[in-house]
C-alpha positions as CSV (number, residue, x, y, z in Angstrom):
1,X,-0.4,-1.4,-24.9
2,X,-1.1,2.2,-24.9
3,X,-2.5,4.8,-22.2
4,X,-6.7,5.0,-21.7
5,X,-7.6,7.9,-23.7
6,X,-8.1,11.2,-21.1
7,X,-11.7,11.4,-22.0
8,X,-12.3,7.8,-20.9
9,X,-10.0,8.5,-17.3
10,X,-12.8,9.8,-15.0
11,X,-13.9,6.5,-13.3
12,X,-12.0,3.3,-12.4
13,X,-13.2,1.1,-14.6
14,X,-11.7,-2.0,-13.4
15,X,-13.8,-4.9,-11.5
16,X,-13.8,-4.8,-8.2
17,X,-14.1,-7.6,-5.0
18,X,-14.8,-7.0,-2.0
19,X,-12.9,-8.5,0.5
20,X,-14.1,-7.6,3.7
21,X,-15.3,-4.5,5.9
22,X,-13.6,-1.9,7.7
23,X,-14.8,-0.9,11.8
24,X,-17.3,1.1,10.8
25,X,-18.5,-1.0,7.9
26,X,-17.1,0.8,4.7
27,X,-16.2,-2.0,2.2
28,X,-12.8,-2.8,1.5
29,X,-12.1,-3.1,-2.1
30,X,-9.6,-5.4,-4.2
31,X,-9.6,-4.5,-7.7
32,X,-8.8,-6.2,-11.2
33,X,-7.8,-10.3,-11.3
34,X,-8.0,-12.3,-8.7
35,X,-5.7,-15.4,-10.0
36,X,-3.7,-16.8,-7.8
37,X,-0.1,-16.3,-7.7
38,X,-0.9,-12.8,-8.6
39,X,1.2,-9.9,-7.0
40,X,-0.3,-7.2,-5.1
41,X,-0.3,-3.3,-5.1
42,X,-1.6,-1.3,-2.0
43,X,-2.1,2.1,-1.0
44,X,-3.2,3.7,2.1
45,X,-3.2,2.2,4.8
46,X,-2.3,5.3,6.5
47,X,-5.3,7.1,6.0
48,X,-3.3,10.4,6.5
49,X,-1.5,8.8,3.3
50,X,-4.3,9.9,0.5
51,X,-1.5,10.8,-2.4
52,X,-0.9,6.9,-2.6
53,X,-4.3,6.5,-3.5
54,X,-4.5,9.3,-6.1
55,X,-1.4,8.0,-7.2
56,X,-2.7,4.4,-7.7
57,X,-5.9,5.7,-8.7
58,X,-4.5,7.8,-11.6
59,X,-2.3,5.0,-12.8
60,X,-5.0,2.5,-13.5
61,X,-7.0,4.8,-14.8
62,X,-4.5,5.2,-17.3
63,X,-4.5,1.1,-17.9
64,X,-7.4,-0.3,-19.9
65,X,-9.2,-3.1,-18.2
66,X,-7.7,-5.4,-20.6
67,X,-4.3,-4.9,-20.1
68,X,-4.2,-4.8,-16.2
69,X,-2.1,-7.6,-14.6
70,X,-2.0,-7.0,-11.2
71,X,-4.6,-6.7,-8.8
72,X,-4.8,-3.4,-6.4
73,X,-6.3,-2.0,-3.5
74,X,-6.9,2.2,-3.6
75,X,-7.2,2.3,-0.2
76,X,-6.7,-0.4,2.7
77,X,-7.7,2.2,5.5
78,X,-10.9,3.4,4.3
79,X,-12.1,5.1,7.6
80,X,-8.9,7.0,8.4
81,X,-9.0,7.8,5.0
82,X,-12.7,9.8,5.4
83,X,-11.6,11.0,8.9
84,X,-8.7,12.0,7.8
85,X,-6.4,10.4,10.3
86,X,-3.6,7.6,10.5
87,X,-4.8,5.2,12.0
88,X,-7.9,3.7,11.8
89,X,-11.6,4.3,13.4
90,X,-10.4,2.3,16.6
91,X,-6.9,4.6,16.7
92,X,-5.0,1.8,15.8
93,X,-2.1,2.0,13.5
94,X,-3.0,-0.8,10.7
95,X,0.4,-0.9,9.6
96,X,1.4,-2.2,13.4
97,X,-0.9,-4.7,13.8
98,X,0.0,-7.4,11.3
99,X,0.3,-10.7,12.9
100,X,3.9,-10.9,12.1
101,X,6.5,-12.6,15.2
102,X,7.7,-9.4,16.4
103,X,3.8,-8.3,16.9
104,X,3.6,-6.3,20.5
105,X,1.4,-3.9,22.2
106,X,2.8,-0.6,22.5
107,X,1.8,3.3,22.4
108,X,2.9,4.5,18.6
109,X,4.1,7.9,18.5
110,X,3.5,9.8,15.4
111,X,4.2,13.5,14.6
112,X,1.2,15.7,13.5
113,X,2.7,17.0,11.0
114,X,6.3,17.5,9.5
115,X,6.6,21.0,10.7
116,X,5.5,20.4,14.1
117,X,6.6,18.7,17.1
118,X,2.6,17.9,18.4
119,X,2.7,14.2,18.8
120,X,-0.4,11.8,18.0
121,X,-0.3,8.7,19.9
122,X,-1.8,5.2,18.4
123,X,-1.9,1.6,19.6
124,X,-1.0,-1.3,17.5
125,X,-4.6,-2.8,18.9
126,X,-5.3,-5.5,21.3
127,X,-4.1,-8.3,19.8
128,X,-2.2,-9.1,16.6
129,X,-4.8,-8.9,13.4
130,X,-7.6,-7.6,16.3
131,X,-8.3,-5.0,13.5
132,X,-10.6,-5.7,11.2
133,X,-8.6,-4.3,7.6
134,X,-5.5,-6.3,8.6
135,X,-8.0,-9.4,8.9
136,X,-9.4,-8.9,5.6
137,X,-6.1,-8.0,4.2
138,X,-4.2,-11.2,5.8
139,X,-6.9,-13.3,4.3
140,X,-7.0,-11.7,1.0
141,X,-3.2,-12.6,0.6
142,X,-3.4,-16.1,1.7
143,X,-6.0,-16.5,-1.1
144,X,-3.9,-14.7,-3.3
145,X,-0.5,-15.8,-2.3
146,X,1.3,-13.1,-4.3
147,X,5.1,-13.5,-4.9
148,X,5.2,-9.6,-4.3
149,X,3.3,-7.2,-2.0
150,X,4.2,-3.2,-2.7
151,X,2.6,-1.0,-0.6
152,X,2.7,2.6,-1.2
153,X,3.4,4.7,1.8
154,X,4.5,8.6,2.5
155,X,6.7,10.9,3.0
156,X,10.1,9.3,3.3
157,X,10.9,9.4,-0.5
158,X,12.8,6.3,-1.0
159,X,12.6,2.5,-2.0
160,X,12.5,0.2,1.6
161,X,13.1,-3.4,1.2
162,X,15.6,-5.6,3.7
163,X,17.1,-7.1,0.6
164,X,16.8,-6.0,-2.9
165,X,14.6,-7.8,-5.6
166,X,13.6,-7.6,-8.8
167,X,10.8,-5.0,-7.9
168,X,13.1,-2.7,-6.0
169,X,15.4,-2.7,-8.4
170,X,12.9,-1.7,-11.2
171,X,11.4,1.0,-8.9
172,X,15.2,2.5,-8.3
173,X,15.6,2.7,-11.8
174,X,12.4,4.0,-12.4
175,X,12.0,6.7,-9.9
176,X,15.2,7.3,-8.7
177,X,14.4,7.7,-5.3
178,X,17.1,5.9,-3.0
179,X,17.1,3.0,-1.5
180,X,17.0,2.1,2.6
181,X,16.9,-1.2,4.3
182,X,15.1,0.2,7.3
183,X,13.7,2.9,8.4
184,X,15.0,4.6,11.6
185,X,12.4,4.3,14.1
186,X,10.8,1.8,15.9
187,X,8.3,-0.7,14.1
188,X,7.0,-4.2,14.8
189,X,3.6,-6.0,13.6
190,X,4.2,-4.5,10.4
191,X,2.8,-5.7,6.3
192,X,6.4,-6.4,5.2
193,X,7.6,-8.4,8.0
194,X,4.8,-10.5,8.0
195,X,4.8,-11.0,4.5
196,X,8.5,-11.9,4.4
197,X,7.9,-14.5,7.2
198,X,5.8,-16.0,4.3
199,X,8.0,-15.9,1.5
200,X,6.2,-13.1,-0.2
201,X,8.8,-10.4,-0.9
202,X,7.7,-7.1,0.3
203,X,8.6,-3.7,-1.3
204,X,7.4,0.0,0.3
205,X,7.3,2.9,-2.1
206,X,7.1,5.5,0.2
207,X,7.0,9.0,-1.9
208,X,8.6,12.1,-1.3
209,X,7.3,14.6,0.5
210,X,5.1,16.4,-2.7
211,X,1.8,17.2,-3.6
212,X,-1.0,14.8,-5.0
213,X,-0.2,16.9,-8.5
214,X,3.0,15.9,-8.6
215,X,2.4,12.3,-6.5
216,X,0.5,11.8,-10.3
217,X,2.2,13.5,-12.9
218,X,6.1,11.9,-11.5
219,X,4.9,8.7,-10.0
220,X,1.0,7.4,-11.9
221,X,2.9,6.6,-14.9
222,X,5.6,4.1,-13.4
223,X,2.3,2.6,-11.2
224,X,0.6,2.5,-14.4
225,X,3.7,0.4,-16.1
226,X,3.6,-1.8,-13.2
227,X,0.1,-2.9,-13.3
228,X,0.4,-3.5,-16.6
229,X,2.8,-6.2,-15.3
230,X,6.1,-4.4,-16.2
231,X,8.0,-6.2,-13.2
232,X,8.3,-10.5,-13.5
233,X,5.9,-12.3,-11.5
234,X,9.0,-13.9,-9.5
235,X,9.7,-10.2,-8.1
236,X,12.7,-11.4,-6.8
């Protein structure tokens, strides 16, 4: 397997599904095979996140159609995404809202930005899975039912996982970015606890703090290796 020839690297060129429809009606996107059994790659759903998805983006557009093994999703908060913000068009932290057993309502605190101490506040939404991108998303892994989730997330710059697999393994080696079992703030309703509640082992990249330039030129080409289905299925 080689690298899509820069020429042919302007568009993604992979199929895409669509697999539901965020608050204010922007499709959401699944992209490449659909088998089941499959493992899944996602990126943004922090909309205030956007060098996952030039990241991801870059990486399979480095994979020809062909050779992709693992199905992605560019961006799971499309609205933030265009308005910029974390949370979603409703102000609800997506990545609180999963209907995982430790689900609760709560005000999330989030910092503006990482030089200031301006605080944005967020729900984690009336009910667990009241959003519609974490409905779509919950269903579009019960059809899946992947044997790994990673979800791309900045600007902590490590590998999180509660235990270590297979996948967080590969990405230590790969980007030698540390590993943490936790983060240290607090977090409930979120993808990876709900996912391991299923049996699904769940992985977080979160990047360093860096550009998008350097988000693709240090991170696209180990993305790239795992879409191509570098890491076992078993991911654990």
């Amino acid at each position: 397997m080689s690298d899509v020839p820069l020429p042919q690297r302007g568009l993604v060129r992979h199929p895409a599904t669509e697999y539901g429809r965020s608050r204010r009606g922007v499709p959401l996107e699944v992209l490449g095979p659909l088998d089941r059994g499959l493992p899944l790659v996602l990126a943004a759903i922090h909309g205030n996140e956007s060098e996952t998805t030039v990241a991801l983006s870059a990486a399979a557009r480095m994979v020809a159609v062909e050779d992709l093994r693992v199905p992605f999703v560019l961006c799971a908060n499309p609205d933030a995404a265009l308005l910029g913000t974390r949370g979603n068009a409703a102000g609800v932290d997506l990545n609180r809202n999963f209907p995982s057993a430790d689900w609760e309502g709560w005000t999330v605190v989030s910092h503006w930005s990482s030089e200031t101490t301006q605080v944005v506040e967020l729900s984690t939404g009336s009910a667990a899975a009241s959003e519609p991108e974490v409905a779509a998303l919950v269903a579009l892994v019960e059809r899946l039912a992947p044997p790994w989730i990673l979800s791309l997330h900045a600007p902590i710059g490590a590998i999180l996982e509660e235990r270590p697999s297979t996948l967080g393994d590969w990405l230590v080696e790969r980007t030698r970015l540390r590993r943490l079992t936790k983060v240290t703030y607090r977090t409930t309703g979120v993808l990876d606890g709900w996912a391991a509640e299923r049996g699904i082992v769940p992985v977080t990249l979160e990047l360093p703090r860096i550009t998008h330039d350097r988000a693709v030129v240090e991170y696209a080409p180990v993305l790239a290796d795992l879409l191509r289905g570098a890491v076992p299925p078993a991911g654990s």
